[in-house]
C-alpha positions in Angstrom: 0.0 0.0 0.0 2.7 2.6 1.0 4.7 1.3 -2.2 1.3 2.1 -4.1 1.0 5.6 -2.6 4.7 6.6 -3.2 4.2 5.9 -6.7 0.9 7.5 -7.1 2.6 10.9 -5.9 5.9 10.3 -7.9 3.6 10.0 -11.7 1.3 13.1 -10.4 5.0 15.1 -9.7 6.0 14.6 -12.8 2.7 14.8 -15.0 2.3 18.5 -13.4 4.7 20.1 -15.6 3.5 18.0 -19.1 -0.2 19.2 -17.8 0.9 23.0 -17.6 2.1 22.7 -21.1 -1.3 22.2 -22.2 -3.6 25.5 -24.3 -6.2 26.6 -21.4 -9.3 25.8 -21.9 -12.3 28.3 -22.9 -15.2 28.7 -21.3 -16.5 31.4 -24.1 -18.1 30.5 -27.2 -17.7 31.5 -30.5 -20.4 33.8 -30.2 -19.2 35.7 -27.0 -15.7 36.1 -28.1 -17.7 37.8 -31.6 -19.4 40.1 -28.9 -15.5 40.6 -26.9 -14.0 41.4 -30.1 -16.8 43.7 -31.5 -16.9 45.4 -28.3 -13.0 46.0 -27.9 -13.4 47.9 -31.2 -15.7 49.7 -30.5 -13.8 51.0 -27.3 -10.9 51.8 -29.9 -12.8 54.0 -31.8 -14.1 55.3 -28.9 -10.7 56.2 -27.4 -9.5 57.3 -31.0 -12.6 59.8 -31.0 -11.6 61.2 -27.5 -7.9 61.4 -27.8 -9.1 63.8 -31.1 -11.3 66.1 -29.0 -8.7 66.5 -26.4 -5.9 67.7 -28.7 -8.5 69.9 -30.8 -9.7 71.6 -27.5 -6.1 72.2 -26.0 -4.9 74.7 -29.0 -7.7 77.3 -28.8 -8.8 78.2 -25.3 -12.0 79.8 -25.5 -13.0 82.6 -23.2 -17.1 83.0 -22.9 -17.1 86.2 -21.3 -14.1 88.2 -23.2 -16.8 90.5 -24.9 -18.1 91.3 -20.7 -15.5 92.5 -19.7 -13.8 95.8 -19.8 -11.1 95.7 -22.4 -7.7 96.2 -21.0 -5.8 99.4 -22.1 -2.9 98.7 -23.9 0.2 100.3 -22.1 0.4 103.2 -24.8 -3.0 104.5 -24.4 -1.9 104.9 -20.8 1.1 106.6 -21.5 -1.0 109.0 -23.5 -3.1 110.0 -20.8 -0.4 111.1 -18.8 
């Protein structure tokens, strides 16, 4: 019996590495990884479309209330009225 046991652990130490060798096995079917691979485009274009915004908005800052307020005198005009 102990000669049994012995030999039972020995085959299982050295099947481990030949059974990590082996492709995992999928639990998604072809129609989920469809959805997985339709879905990580869509994030793509998603990303592309934002990355574009965010470079477009960074080179023009716009200034809503520029025409309400008082324009600033340029430093001849107050030379001028001195």
């Amino acid at each position: 019996m102990k000669r049994l046991i012995i030999a039972t652990a020995l085959l299982a130490i050295l099947a481990a590495p030949a059974m990590a060798q082996r492709k995992p096995y999928s639990v998604m079917s072809d129609s989920e990884k469809a959805e997985a691979k339709a879905s990580e485009a869509v994030d793509k274009q998603y990303r592309n479309t934002m990355d574009r915004t965010r470079k477009d908005g960074a080179e023009a800052p716009v200034d809503p209330w520029a025409n309400m307020r008082n324009p600033t005198p340029s430093p001849d005009a107050a030379k001028k009225k001195n």
